[in-house]
C-alpha positions as CSV (number, residue, x, y, z in Angstrom):
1,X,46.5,-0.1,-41.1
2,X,46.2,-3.8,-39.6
3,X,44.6,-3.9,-36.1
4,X,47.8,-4.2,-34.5
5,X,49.1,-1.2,-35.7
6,X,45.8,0.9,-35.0
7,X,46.2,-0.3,-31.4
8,X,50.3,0.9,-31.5
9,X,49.1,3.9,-33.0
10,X,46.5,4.4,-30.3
11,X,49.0,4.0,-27.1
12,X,51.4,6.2,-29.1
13,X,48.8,9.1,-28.9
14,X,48.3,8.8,-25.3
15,X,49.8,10.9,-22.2
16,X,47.8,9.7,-18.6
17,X,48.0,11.5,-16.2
18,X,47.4,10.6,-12.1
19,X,47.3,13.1,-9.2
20,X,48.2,11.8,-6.5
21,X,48.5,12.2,-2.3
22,X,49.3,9.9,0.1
23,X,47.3,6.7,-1.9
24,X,50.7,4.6,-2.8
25,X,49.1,1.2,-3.2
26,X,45.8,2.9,-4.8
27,X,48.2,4.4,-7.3
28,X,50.1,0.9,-8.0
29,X,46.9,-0.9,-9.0
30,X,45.9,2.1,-11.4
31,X,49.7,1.9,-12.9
32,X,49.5,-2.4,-13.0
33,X,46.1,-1.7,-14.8
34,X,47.3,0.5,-17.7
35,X,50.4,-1.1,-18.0
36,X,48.5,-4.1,-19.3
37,X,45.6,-2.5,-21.4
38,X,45.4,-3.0,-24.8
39,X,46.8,-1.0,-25.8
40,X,49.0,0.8,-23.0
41,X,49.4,4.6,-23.1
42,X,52.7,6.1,-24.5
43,X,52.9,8.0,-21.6
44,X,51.7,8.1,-18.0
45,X,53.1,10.7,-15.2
46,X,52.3,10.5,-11.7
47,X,52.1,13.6,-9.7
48,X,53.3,12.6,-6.2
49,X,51.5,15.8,-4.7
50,X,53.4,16.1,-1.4
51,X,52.7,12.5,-0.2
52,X,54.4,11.2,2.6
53,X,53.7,7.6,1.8
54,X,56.4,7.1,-0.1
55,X,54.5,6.9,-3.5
56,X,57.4,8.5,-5.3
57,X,59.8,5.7,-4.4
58,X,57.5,2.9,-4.3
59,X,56.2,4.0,-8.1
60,X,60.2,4.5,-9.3
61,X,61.2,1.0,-7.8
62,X,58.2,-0.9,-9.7
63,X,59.0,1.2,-13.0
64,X,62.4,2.1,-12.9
65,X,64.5,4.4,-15.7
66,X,61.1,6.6,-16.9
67,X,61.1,5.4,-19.7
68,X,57.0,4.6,-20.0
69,X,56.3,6.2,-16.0
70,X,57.5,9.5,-15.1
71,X,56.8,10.4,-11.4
72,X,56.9,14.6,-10.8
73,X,57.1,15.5,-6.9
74,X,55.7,17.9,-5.3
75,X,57.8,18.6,-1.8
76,X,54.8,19.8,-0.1
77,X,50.8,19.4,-1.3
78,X,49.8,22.1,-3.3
79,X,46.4,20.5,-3.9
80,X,44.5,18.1,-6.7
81,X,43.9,20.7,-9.0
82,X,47.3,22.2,-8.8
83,X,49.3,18.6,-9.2
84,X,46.8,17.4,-12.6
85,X,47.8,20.9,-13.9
86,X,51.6,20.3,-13.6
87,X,51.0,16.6,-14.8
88,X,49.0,17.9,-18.1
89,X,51.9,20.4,-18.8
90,X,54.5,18.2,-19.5
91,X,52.2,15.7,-21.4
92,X,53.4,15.5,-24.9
93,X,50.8,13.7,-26.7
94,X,48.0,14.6,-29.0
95,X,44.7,12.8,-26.1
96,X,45.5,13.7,-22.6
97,X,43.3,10.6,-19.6
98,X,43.1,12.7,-16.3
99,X,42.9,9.6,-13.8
100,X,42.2,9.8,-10.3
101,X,44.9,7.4,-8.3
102,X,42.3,5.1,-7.0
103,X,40.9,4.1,-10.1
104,X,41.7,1.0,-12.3
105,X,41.0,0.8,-16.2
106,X,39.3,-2.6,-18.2
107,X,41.6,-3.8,-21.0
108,X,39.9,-1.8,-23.9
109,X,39.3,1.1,-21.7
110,X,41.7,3.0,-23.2
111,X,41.0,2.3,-26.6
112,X,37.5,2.7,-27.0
113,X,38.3,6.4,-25.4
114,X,40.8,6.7,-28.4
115,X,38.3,5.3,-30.7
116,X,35.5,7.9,-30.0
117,X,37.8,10.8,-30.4
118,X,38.8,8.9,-33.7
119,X,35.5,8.6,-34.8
120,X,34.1,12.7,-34.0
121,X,36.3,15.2,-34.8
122,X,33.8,17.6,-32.4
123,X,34.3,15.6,-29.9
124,X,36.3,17.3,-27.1
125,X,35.8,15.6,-23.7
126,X,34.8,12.3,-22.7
127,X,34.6,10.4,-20.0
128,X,34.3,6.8,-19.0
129,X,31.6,4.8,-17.5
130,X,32.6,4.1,-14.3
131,X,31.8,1.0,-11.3
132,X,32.6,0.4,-8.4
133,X,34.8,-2.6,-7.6
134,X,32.0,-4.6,-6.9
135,X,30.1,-3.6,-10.3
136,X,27.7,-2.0,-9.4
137,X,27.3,1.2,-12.0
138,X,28.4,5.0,-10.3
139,X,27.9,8.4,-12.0
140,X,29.8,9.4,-14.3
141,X,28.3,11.7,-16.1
142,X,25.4,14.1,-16.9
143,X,23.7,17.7,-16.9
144,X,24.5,20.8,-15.4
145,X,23.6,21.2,-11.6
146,X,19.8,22.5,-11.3
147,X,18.8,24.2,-8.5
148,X,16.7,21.2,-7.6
149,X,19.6,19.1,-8.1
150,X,21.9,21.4,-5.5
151,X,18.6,21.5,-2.8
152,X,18.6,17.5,-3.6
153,X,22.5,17.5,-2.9
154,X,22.2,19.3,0.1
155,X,19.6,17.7,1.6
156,X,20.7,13.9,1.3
157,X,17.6,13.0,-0.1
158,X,19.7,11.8,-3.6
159,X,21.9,9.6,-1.8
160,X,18.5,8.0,0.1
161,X,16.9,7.6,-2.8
162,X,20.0,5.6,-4.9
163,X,19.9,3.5,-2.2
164,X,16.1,2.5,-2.5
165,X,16.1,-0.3,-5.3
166,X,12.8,0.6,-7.0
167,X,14.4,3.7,-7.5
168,X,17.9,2.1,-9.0
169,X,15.1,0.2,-11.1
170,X,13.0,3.1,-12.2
171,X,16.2,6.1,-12.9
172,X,19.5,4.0,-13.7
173,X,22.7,5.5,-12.4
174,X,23.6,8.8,-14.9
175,X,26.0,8.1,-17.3
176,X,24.4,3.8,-17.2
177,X,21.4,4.8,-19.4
178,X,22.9,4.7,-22.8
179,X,23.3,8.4,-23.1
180,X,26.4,9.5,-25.3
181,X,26.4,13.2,-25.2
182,X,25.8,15.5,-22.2
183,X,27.1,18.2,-20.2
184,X,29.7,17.2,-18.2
185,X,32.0,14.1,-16.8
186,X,33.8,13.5,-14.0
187,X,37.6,13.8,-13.5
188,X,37.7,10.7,-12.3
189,X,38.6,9.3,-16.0
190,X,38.1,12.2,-18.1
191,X,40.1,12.3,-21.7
192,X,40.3,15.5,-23.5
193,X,41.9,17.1,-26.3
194,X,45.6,18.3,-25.0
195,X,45.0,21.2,-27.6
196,X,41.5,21.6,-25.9
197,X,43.1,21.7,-22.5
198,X,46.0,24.3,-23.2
199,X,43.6,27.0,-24.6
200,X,40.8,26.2,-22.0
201,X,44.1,26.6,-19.5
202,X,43.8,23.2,-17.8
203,X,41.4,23.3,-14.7
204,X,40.8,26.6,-12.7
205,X,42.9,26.7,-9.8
206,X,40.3,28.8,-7.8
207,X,38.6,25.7,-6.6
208,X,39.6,23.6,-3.5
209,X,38.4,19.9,-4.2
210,X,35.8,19.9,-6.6
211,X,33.5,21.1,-9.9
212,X,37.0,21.7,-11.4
213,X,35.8,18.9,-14.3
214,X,31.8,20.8,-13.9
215,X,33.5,23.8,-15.3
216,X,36.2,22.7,-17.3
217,X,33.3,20.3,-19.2
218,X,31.1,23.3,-19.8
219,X,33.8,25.7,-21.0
220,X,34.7,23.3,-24.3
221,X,31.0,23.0,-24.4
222,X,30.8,27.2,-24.8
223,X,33.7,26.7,-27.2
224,X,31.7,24.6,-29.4
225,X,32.8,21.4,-28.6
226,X,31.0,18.1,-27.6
227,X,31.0,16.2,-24.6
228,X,30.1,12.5,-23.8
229,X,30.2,9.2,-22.2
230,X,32.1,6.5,-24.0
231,X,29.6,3.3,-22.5
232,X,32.6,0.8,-23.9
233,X,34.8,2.3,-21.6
234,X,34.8,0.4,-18.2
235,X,37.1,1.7,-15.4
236,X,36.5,1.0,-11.5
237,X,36.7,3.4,-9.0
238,X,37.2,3.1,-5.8
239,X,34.7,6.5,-4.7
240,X,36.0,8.4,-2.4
241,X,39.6,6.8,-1.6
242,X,41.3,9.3,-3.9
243,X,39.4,12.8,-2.2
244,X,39.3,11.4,1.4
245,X,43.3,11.4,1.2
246,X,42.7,14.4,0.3
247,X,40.8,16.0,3.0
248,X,43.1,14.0,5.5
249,X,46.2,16.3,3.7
250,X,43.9,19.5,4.5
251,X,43.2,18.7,8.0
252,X,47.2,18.3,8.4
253,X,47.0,14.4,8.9
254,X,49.8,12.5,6.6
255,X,47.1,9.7,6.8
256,X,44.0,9.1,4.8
257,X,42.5,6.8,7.4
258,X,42.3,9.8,9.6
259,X,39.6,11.0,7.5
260,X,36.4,8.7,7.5
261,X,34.3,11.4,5.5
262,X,34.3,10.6,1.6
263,X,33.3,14.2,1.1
264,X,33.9,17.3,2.3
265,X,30.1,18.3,2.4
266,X,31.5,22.0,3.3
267,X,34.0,22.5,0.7
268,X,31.9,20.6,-1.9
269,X,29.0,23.2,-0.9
270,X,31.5,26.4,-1.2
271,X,33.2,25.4,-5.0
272,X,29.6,24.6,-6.4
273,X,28.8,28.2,-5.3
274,X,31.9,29.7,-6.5
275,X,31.0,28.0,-10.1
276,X,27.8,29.3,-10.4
277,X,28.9,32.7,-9.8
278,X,31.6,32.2,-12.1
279,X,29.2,30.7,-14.2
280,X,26.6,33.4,-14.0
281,X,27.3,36.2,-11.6
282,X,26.8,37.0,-8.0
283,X,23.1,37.0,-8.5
284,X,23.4,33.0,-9.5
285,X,26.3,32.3,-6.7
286,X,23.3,33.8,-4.4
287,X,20.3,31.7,-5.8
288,X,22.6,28.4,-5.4
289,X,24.0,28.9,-2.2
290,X,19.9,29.8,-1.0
291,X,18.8,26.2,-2.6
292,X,22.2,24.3,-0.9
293,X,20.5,26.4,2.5
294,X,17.4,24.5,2.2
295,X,18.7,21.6,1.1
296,X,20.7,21.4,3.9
297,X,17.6,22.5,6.3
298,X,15.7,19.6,5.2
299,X,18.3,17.5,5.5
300,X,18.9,17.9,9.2
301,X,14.9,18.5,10.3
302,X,14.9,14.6,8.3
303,X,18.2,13.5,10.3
304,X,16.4,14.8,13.7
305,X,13.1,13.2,12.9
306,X,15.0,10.0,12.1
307,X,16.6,10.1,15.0
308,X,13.8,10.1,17.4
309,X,12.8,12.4,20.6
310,X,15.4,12.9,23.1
311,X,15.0,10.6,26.1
């Protein structure tokens, strides 16, 4: 097969798929960006979860008769895991790219994705490397949460460190190291099997916001499948644009700007407990929502002290 038909036989293998809420020019750039990979999917559907933006309309004027877009609406939000689920269910090709709305792919993103599922038959999930619009390098990918890692989470003292440059220089970004294989990626750009997906039933719909991909990475790994990082795959994402329209839906405001918080520390807190007791039992969901305690209790004793006596 010549190069150009590898690439046509890529795109025709393809279905994207972009949950969305209330992040209509977000979800433009994404659509402008894989429109103009090489090559483009087959197939991309936009899951206008309840927005009031007007995403639908603006998405249908840009690519009008559905013939490569299909936008599925949602009349009220029923939440992100709920909208990539109806998305993946009327995807109709073999690879199925979960993209959140506020990210935008490189011009061989796409195929080096195809490529490595090409390549390993084992391979299951995979994810891509992700930046953030300036460049700089941002997770995307790595091992399951450790109870240090949750009392690290909890406490801030991650996010300080990342931000101390002998650190950067000393333990590169996860997922920016080289590594191929590991346990788990991030939704943000995750590309799994569609066959994969239907008998792991999609994402569980039991958590709010996040560690939907955290489980969903570590059931194919149970099921004998492999999951990695695909370094030649470059997409930027805009952290936090995507979830904070989120939060702004759950707070019952129609705009994201009414939410300055890029995370929901609370709900992020209350999912990771609910998947280590599905993971392993209530005696796990205990021991992880102890550590996320004293994370969080170091965490504000380091706030206060930063903070200074009280005049």
């Amino acid at each position: 097969m010549s190069g150009e038909g590898a690439r046509r036989a890529a795109a025709a293998t393809l279905s994207v798929v972009i949950p969305t809420h209330d992040t209509r020019e977000l979800v433009l750039a994404c659509l402008a960006s894989l429109v103009r990979a090489d090559p483009p999917p087959d197939e991309i559907l936009v899951v206008d979860d309840g927005s009031g933006d007007g995403t639908a309309a603006a998405v249908a004027a840009s690519y009008p008769g559905g013939e490569r877009v299909r936008v599925l609406r949602h009349e009220r939000p029923l939440g992100f895991t709920a909208a990539a689920n109806a998305g993946a269910a009327q995807a109709r090709r073999e690879l199925l790219l979960l993209l959140n709305s506020d990210t935008e792919v490189d011009r061989g993103a796409l195929q080096a994705l195809v490529a490595a599922f090409a390549a390993d038959p084992k391979l299951g999930v995979a994810g891509a490397s992700l930046v953030y619009p300036d460049g700089r390098p941002q997770w995307s990918g790595g091992r399951a949460p450790t109870p240090l890692w949750l009392f690290a989470l909890a406490s801030g003292a991650g996010e300080h460190l990342a931000a101390w440059r002998p650190w950067r220089r000393l333990r590169p970004v996860s997922g920016h190291r080289g590594e191929r294989e590991v346990d788990w990626v991030t939704g943000a750009a995750l590309m799994i099997r569609r066959a994969l997906w239907e008998s792991l039933g999609g994402f569980d719909p039991h958590f709010t916001l996040y560690a939907q991909d955290l489980d969903l990475c570590l059931r194919a790994r149970d099921a004998g499948w492999k999951v990695s990082i695909v370094p030649e795959s470059r997409v930027v994402h805009h952290h936090g644009a995507t979830i904070g329209a989120a939060i702004a839906s759950r707070r019952g405001s129609a705009d994201a700007s009414a939410a300055p918080l890029r995370q929901d520390n609370a709900v992020l807190q209350a999912d990771l407990v609910r998947w280590a007791s599905k993971r392993g039992g209530d005696a796990a969901g205990r021991r992880a929502a102890r550590w996320l305690r004293l994370g969080g209790r170091l965490g504000g004793l380091m706030r206060r002290l930063a903070a200074g006596p009280r005049t």
